[in-house]
GULOMI-196118 format. One line per 10 residues: their letters; for each residue x, y, z of N, C-alpha, C, O. Coordinates in Angstrom, 1 decimal, padded with zeros to 4 digits. Layout:
a> X,Y,Z,X,Y,Z,X,Y,Z,X,Y,Z; ...
//
This chain:
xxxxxxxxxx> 036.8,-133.5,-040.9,036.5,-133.6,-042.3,036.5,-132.2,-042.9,035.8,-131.4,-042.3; 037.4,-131.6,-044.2,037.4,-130.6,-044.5,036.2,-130.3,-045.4,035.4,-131.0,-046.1; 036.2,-128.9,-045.3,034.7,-128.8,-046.6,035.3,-128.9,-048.0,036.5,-129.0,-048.3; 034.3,-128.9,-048.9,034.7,-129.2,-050.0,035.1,-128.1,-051.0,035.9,-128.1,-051.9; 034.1,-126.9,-050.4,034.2,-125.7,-051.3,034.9,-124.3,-050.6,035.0,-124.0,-049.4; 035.3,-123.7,-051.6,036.9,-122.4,-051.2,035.7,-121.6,-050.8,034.7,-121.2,-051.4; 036.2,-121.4,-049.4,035.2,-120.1,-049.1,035.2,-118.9,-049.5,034.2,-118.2,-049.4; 036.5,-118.5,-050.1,036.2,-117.3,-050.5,035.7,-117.3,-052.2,035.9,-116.3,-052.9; 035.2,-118.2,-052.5,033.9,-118.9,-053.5,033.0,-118.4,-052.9,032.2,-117.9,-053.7; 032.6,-118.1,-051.8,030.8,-117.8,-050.8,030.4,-116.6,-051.7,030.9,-115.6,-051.3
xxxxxxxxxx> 029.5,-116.5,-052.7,028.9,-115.0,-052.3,028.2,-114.4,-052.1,028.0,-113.4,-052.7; 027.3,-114.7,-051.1,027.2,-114.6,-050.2,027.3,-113.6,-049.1,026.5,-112.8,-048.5; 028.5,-113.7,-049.2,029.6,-112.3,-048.0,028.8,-111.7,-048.2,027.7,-112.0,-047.7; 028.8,-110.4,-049.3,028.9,-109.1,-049.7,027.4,-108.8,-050.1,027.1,-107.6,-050.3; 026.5,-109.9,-050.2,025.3,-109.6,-050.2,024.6,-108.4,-050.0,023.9,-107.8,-050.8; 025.0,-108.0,-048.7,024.3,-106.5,-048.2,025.1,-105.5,-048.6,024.7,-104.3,-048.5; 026.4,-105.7,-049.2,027.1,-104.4,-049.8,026.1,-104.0,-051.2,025.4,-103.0,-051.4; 026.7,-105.1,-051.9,025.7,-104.9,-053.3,024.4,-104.5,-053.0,024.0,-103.4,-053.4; 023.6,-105.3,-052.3,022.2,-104.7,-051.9,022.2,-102.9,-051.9,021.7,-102.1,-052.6; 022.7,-102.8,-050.9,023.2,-100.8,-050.8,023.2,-100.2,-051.9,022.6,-099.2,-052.3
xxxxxxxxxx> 024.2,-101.0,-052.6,024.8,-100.1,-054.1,023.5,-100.0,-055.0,022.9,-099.0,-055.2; 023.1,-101.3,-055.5,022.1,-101.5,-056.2,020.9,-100.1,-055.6,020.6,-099.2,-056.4; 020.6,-100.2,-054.4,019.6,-099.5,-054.2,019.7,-097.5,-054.1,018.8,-096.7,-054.0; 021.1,-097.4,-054.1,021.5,-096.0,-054.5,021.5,-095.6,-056.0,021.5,-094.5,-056.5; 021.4,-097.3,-057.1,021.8,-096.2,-058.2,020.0,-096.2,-058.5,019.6,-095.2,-059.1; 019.0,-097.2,-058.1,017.9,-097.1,-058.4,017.4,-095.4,-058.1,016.9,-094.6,-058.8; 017.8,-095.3,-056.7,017.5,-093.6,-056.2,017.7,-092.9,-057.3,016.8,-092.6,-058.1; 018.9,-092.5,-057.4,019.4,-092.1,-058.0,019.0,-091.6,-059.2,019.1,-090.5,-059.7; 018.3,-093.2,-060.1,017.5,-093.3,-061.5,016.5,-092.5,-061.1,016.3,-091.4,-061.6; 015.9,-092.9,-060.1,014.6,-092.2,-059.9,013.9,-090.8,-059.8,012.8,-090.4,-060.2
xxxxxxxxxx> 014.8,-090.2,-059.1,015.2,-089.0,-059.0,015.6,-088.0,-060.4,015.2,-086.8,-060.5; 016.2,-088.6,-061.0,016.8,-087.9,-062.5,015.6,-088.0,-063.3,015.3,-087.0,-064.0; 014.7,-089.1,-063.5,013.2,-089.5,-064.2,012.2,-088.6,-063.9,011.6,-088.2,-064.8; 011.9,-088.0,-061.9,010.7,-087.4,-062.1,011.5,-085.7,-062.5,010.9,-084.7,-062.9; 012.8,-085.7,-062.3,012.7,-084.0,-062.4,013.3,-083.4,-063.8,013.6,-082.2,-064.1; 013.3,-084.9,-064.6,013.7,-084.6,-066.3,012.8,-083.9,-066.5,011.9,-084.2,-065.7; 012.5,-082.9,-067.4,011.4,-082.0,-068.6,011.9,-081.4,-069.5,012.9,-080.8,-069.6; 010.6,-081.8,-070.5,010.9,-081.6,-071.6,010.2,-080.6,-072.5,009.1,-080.5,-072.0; 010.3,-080.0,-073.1,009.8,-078.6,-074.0,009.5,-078.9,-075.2,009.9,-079.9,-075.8; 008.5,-078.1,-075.6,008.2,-078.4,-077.1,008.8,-076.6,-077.8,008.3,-075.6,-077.5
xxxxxxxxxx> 010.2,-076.8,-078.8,010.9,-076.0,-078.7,009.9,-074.8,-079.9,010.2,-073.7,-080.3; 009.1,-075.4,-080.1,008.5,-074.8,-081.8,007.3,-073.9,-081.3,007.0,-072.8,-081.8; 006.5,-074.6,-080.2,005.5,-073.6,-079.2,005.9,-072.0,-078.5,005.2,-071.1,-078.2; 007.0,-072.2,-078.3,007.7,-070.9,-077.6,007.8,-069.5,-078.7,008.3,-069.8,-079.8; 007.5,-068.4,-078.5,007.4,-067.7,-079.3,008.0,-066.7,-078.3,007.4,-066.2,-077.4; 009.4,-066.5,-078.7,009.8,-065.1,-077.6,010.3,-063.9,-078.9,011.3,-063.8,-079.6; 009.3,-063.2,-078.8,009.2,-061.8,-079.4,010.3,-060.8,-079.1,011.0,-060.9,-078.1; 010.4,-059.8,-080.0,011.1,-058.6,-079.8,010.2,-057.6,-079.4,009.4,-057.3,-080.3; 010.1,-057.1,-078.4,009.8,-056.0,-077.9,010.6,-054.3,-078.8,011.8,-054.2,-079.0; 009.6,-053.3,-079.2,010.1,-052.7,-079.8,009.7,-050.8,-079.1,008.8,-050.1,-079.4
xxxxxxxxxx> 010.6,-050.7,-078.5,010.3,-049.8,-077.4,010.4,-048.4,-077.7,010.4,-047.6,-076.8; 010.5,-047.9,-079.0,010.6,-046.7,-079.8,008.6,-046.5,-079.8,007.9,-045.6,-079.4; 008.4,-047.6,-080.4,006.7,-047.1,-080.6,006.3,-047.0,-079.6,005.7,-045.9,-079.8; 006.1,-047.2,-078.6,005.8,-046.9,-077.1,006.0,-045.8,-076.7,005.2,-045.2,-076.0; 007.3,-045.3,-077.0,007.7,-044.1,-076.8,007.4,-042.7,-077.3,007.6,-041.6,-076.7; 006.6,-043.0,-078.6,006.3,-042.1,-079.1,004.9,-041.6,-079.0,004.1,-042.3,-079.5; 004.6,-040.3,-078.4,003.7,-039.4,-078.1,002.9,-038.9,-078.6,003.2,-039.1,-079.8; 002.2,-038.4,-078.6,001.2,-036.8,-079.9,000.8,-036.2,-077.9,000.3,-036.5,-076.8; 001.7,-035.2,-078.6,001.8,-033.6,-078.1,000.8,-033.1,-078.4,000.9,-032.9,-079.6; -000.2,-032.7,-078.0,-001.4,-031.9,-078.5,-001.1,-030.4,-078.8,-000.4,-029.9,-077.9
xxxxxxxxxx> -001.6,-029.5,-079.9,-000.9,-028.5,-080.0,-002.2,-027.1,-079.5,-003.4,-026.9,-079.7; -001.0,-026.5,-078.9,-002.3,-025.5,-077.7,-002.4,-024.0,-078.5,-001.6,-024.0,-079.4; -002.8,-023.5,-078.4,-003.1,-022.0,-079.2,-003.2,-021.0,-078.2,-004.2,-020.6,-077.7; -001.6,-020.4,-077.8,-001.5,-019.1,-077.2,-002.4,-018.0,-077.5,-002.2,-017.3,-078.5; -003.5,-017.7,-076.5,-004.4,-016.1,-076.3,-004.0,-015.2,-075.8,-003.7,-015.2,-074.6; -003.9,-013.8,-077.0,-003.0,-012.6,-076.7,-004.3,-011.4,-076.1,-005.1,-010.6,-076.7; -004.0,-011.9,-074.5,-005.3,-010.9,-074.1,-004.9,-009.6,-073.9,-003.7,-009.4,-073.7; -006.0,-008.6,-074.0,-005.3,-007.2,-074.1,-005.4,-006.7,-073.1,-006.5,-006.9,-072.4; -004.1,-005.6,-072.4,-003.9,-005.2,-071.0,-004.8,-004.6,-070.8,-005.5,-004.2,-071.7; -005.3,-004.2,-069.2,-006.2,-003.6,-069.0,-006.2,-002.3,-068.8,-005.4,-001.7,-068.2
xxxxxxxxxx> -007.4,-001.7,-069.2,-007.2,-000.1,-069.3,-006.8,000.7,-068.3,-007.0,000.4,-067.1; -006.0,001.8,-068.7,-004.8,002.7,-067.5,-006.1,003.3,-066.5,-007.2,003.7,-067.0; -005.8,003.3,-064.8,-006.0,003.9,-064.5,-007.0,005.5,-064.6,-006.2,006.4,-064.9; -008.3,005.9,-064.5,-008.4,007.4,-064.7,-007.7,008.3,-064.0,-007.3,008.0,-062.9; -007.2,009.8,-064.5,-006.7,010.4,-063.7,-006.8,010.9,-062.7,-007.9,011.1,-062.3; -005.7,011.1,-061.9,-006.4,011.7,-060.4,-007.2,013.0,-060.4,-006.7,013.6,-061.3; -008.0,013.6,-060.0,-008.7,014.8,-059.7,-007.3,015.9,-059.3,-006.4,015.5,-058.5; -007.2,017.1,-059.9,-006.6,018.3,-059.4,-006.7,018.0,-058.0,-007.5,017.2,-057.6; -005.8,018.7,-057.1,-006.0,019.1,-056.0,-006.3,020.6,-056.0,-005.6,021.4,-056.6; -007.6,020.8,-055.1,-008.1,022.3,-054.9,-007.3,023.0,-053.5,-007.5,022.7,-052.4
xxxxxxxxxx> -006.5,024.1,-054.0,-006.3,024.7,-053.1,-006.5,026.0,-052.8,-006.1,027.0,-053.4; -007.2,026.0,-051.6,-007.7,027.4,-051.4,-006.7,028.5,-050.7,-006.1,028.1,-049.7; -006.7,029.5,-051.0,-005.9,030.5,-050.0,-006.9,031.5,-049.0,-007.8,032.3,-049.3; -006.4,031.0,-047.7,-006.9,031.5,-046.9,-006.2,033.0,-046.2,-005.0,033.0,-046.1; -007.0,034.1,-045.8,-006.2,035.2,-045.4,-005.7,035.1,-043.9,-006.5,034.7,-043.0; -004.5,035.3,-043.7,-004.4,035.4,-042.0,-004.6,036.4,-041.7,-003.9,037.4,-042.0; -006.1,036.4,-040.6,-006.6,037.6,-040.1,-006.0,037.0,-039.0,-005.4,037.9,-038.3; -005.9,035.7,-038.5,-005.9,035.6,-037.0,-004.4,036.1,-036.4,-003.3,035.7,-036.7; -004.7,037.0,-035.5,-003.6,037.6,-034.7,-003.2,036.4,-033.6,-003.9,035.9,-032.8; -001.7,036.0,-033.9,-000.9,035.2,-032.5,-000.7,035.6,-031.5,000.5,036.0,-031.5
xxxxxxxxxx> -001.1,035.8,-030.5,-000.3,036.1,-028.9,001.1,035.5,-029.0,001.2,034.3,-029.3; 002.2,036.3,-028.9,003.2,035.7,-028.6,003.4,035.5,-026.8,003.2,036.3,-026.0; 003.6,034.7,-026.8,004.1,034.4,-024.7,005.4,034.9,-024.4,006.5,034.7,-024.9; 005.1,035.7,-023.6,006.2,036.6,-022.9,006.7,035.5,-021.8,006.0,034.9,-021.0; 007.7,035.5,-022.0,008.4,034.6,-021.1,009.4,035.7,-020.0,010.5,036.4,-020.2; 008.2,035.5,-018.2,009.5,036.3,-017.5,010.7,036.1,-016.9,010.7,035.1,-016.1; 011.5,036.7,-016.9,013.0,036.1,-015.6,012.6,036.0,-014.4,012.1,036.9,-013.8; 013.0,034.8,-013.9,013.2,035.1,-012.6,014.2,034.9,-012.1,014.7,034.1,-011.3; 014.6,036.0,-012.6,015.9,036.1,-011.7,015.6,037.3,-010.9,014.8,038.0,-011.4; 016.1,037.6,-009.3,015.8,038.5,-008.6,016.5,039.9,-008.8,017.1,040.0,-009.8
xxxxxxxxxx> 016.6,040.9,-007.8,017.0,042.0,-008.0,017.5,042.3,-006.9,017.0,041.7,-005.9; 018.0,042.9,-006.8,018.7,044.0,-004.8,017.5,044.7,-004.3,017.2,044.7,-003.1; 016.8,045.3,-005.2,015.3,045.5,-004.6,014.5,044.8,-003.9,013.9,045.1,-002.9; 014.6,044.0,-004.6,013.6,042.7,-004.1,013.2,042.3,-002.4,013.7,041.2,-002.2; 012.8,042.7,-001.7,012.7,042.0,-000.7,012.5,040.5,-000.3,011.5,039.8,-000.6; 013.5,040.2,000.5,013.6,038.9,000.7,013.0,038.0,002.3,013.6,038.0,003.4; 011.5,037.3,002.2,011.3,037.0,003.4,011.9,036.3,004.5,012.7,035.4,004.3; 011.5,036.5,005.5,012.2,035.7,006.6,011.8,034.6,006.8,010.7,034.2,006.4; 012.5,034.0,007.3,011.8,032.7,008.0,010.8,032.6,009.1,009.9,031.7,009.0; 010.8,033.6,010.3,010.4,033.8,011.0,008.9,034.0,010.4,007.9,033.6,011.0
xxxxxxxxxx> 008.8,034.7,009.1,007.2,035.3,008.5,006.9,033.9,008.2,005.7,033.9,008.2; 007.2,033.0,008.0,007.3,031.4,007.8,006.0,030.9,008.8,006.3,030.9,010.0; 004.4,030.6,008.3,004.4,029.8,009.4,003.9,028.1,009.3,002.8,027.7,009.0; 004.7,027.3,009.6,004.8,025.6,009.8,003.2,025.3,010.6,002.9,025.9,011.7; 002.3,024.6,010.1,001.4,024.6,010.6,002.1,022.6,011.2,002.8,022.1,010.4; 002.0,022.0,012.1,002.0,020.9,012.7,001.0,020.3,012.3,000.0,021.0,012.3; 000.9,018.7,011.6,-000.9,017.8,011.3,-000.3,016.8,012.2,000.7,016.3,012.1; -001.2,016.7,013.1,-001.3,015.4,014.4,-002.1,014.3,013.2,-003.0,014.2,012.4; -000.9,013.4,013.7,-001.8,012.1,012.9,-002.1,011.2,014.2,-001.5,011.0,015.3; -003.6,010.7,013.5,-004.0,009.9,014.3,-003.2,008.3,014.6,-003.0,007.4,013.8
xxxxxxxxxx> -002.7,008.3,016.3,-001.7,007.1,016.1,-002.6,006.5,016.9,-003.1,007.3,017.7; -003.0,004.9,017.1,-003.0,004.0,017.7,-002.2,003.6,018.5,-001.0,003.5,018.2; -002.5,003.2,019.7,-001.8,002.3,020.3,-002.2,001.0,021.5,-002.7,001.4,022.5; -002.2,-000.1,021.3,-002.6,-001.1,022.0,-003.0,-000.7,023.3,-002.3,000.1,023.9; -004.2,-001.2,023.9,-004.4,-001.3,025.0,-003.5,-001.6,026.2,-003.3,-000.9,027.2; -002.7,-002.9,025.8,-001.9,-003.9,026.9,-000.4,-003.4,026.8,000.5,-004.1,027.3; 000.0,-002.0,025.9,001.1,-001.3,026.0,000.9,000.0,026.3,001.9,000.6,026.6; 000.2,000.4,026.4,-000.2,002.4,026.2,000.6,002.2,027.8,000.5,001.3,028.6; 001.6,004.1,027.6,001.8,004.5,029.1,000.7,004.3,030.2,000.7,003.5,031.1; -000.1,005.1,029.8,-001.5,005.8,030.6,-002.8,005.0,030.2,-003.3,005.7,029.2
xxxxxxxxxx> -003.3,004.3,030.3,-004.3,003.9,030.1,-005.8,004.7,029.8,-005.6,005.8,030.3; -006.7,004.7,029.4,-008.0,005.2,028.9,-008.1,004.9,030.4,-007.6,003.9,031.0; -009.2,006.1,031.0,-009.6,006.1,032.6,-011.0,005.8,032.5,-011.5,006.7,031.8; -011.4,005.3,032.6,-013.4,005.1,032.8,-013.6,005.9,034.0,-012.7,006.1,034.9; -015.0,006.4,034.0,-015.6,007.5,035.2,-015.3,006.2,036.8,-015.6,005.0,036.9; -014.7,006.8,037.7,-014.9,005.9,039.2,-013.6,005.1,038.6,-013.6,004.0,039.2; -012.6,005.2,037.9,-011.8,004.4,037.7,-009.9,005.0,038.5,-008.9,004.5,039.0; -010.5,006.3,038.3,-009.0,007.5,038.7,-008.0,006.8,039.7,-006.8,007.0,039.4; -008.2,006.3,040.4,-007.1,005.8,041.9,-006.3,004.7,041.0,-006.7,004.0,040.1; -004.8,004.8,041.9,-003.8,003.3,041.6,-003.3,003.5,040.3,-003.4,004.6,039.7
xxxxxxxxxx> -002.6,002.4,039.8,-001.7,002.8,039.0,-002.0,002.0,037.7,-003.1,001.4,037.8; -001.4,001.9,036.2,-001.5,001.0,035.5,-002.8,000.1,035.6,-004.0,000.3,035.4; -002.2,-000.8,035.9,-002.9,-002.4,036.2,-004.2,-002.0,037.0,-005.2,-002.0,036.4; -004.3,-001.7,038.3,-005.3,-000.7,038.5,-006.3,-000.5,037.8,-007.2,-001.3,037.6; -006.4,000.9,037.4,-006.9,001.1,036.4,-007.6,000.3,034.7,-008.7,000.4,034.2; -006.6,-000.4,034.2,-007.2,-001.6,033.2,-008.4,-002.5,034.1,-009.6,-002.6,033.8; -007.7,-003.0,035.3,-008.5,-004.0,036.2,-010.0,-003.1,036.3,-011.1,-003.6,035.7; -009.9,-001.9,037.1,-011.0,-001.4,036.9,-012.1,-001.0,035.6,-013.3,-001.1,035.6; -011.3,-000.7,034.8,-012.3,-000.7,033.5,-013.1,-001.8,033.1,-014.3,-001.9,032.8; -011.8,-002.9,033.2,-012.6,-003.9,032.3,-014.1,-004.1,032.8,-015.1,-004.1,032.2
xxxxxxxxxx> -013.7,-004.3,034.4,-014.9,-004.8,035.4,-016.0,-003.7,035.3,-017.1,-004.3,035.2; -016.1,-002.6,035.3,-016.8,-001.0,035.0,-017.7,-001.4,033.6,-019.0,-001.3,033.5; -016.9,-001.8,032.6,-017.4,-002.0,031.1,-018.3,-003.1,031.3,-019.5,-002.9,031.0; -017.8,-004.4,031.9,-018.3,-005.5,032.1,-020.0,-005.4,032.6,-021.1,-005.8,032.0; -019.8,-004.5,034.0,-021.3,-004.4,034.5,-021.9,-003.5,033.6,-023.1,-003.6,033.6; -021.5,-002.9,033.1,-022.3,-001.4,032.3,-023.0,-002.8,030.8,-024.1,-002.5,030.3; -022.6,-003.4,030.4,-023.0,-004.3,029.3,-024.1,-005.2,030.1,-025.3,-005.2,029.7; -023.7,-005.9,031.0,-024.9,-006.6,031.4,-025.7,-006.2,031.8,-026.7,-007.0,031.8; -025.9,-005.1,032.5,-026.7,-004.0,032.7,-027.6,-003.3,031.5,-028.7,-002.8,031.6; -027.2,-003.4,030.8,-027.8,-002.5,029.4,-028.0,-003.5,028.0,-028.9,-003.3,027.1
xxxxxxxxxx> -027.1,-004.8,027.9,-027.7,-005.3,026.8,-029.2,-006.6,027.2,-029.3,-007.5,028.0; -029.9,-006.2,026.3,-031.4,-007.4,026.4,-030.3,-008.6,025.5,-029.7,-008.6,024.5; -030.4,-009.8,026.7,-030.2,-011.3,026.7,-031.6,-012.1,026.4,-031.8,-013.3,026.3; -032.2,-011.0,026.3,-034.2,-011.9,026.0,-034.2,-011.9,024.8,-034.9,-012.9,024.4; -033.5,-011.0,023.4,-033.5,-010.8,022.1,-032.6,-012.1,021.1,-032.5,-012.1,019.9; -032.1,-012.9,022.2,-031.3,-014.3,021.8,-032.8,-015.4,021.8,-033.2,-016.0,020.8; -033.3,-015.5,022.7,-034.4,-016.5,023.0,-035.7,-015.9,021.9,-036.5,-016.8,021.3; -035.8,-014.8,021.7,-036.7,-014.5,020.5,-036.5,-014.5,019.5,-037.4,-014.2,018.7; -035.0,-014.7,019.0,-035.2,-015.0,017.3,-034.7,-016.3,017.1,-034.2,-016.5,016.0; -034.7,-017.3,018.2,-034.7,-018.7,018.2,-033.8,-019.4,018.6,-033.8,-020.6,018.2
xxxxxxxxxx> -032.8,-018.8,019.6,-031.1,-019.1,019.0,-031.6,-020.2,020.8,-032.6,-020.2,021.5; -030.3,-020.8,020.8,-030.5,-021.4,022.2,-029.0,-021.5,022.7,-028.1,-020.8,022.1; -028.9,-022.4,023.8,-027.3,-022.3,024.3,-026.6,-021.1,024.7,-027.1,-020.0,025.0; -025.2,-021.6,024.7,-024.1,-021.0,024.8,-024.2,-019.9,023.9,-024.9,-020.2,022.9; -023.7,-018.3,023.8,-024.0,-017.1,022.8,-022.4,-016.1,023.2,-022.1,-015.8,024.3; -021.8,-015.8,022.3,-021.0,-015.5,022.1,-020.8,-014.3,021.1,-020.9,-014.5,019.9; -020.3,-013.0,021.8,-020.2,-012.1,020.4,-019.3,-011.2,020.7,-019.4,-010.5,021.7; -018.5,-011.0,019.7,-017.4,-010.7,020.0,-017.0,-009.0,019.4,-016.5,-008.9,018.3; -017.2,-008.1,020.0,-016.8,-006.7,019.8,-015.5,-005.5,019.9,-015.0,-005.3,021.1; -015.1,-004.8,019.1,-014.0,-003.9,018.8,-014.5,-002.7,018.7,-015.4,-002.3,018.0
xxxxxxxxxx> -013.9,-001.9,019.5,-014.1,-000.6,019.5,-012.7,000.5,019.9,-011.6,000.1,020.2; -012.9,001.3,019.7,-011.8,002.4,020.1,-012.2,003.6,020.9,-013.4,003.9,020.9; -011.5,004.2,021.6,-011.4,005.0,022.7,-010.3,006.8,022.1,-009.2,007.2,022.2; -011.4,007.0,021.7,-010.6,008.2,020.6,-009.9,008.9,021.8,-009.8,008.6,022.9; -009.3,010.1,020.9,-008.0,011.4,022.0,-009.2,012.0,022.3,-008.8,013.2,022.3; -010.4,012.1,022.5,-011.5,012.8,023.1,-011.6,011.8,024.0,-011.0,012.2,025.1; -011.8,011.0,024.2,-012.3,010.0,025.3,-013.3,009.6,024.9,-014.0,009.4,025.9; -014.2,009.3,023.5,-015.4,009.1,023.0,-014.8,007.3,022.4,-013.7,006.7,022.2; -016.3,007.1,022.2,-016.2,005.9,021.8,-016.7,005.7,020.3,-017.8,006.0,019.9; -015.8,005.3,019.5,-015.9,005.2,018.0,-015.5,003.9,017.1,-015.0,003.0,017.9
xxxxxxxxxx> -015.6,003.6,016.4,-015.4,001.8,015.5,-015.6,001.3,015.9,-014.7,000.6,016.5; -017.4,000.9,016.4,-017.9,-000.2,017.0,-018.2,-001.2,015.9,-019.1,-001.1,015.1; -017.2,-002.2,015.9,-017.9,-003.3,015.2,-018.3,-004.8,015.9,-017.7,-005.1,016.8; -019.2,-005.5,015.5,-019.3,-006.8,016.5,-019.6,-007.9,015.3,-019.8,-007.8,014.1; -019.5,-008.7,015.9,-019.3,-010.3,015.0,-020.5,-011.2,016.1,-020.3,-011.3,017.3; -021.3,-011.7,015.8,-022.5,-012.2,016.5,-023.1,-013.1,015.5,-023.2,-012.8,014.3; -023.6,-014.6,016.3,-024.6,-015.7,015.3,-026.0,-014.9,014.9,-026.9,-015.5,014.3; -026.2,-013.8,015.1,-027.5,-013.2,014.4,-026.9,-011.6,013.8,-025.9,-011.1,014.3; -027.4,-010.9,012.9,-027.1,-009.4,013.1,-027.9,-009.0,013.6,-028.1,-007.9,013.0; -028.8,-009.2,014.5,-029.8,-008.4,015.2,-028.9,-008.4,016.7,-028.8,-007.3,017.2
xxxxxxxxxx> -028.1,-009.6,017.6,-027.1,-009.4,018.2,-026.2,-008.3,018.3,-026.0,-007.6,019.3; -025.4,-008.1,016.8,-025.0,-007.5,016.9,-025.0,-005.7,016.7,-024.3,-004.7,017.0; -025.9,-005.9,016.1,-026.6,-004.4,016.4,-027.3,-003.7,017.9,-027.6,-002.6,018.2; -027.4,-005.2,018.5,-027.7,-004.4,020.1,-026.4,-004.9,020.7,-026.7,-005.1,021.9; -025.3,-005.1,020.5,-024.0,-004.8,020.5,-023.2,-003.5,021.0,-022.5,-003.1,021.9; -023.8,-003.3,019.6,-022.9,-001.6,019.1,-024.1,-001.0,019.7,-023.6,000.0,020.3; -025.3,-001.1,020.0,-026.2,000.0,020.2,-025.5,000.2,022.0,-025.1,001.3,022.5; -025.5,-001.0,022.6,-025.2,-001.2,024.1,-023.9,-000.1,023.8,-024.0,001.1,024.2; -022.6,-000.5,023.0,-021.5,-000.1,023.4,-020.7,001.5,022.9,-019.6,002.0,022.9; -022.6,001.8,022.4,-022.3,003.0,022.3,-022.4,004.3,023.2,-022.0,005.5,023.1
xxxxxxxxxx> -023.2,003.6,024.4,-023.8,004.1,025.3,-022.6,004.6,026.1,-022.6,005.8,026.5; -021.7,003.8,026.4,-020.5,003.8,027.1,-020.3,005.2,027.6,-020.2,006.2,026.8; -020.4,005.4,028.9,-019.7,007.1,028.9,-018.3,007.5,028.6,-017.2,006.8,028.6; -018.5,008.8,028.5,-017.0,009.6,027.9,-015.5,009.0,029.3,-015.6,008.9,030.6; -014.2,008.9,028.4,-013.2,008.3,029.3,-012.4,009.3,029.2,-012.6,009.7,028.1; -011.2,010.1,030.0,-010.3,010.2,030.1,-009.2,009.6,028.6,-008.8,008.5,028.7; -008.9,010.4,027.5,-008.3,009.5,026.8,-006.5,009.4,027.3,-005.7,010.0,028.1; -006.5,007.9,026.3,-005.4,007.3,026.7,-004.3,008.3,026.6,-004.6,009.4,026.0; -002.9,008.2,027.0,-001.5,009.0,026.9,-000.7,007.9,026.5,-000.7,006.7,026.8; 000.5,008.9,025.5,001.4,007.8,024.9,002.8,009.2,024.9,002.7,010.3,024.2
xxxxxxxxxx> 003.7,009.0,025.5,004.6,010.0,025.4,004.1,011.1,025.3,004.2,011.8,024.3; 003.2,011.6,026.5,002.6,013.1,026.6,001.5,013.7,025.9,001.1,014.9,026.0; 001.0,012.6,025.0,000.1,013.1,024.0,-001.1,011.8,023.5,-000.9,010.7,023.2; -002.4,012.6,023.4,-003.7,011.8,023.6,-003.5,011.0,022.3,-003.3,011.4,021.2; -003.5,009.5,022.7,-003.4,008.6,021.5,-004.8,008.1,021.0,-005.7,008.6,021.7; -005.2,007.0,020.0,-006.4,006.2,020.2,-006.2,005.0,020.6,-005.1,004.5,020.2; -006.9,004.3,021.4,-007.0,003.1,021.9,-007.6,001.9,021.2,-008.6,002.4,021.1; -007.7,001.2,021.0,-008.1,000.0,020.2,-008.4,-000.9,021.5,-007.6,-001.1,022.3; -010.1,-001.5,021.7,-010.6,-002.3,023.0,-011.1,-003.0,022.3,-011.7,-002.6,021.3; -010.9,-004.4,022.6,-011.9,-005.4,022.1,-012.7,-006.3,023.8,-012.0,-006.6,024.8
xxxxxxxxx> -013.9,-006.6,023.7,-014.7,-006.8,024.7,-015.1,-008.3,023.8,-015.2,-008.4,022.6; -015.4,-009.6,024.8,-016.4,-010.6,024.2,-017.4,-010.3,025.6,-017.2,-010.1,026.8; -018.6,-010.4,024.7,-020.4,-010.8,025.6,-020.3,-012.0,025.4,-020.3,-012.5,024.3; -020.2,-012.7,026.4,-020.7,-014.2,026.3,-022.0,-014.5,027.4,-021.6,-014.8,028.5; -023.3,-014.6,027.3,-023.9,-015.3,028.0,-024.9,-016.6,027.8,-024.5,-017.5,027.1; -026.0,-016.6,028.4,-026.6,-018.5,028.1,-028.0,-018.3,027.9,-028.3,-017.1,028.1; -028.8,-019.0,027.4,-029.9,-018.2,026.8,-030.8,-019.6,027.1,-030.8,-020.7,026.5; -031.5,-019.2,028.2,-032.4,-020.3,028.9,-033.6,-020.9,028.0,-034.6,-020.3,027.6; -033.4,-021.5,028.0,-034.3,-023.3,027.4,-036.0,-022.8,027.8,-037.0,-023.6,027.5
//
């Protein structure tokens, strides 16, 4: 059975096209409605600005003061000058030659006399030719002789220094003090210094190491040198 009506009669179809359209120009209206405004053309009052009166000033008028310069300077005072007499007589300075003459006697050299100054030289113990001799020390050679001293020195100190003077000013233990001295070109004993935990130590130190008798001084190429000796006392100092 055919239908009765031409379909392309339907309208139907396009329904949702038109819908679209319709609804763009509504936007559209809507849009132009809220952002239309309007003026009331007779309320507006736009003025001329007139920029000459603004411009113009009042200068206040100032009144130049003609002050008057200030007065010159007083004059200077004369200068006084006195004339003085020259009584004072100048020495002139005789300036003499010396230049000599054929007269002149000329000394010799020979009338010349060179006095020699021995300076005091040092020289180490554990290098000197000759060693410093201690009394009872004379026999054998070098080594000898040191050997002997030291041991000579050694008993002459424990012999002569008070080890009771450690226990009476409080000290205890092990005691150590350590002494320098020299052995002048006399054979005398001179620069006793000592290094000790009390100075009462070391003052009976130097007192002990002054005692030392006179030595044979040392030899260094034929000629009495000084010697430089350093000695440690070490002893124990009973409880």
């Amino acid at each position: 059975m055919e239908p009765k009506k031409n379909p392309k009669a339907n309208v139907a179809r396009n329904s949702a096209l038109y819908f679209a359209i319709g609804l763009a120009i509504m936007l559209a209206l809507t849009n132009f409605a809220i952002n239309y405004k309007t003026y009331d053309k007779e309320a507006i009052d736009i003025g001329m600005i007139n920029m000459d009166e603004e411009l113009e000033e009042e200068i206040p008028i100032t009144e130049q003061l003609n002050t008057p310069p200030p007065p010159p300077p007083p004059p200077a005072a004369p200068e006084v000058i006195e004339v003085v007499e020259d009584e004072v007589e100048v020495e002139e300075t005789v300036i003499e030659s010396t230049e000599t003459s054929q007269e002149e006697e000329i000394a010799e050299v020979e009338d010349i006399e060179i006095e020699e100054v021995e300076e005091d030289v040092e020289v180490p113990f554990s290098i000197i030719e000759n060693v410093p001799v201690f009394p009872g020390c004379e026999k054998g050679n070098n080594a000898a002789k040191k050997k002997c001293m030291s041991e000579k020195i050694s008993k002459f100190v424990g012999k002569n220094f008070d080890t009771d003077l450690a226990g009476e000013l409080g000290l205890t233990g092990r005691q150590r003090i350590n002494v320098i001295f020299k052995i002048g070109k006399d054979g005398n004993i001179t620069g006793v210094r000592a290094r000790a935990p009390h100075p009462k130590l070391e003052q009976e130190a130097a007192r002990v190491i002054n005692k030392l008798p006179k030595m044979k001084p040392g030899m260094q190429r034929g000629k009495a040198v000084i010697v430089p000796y350093s000695l440690p006392i070490v002893f124990q100092v009973q409880d």
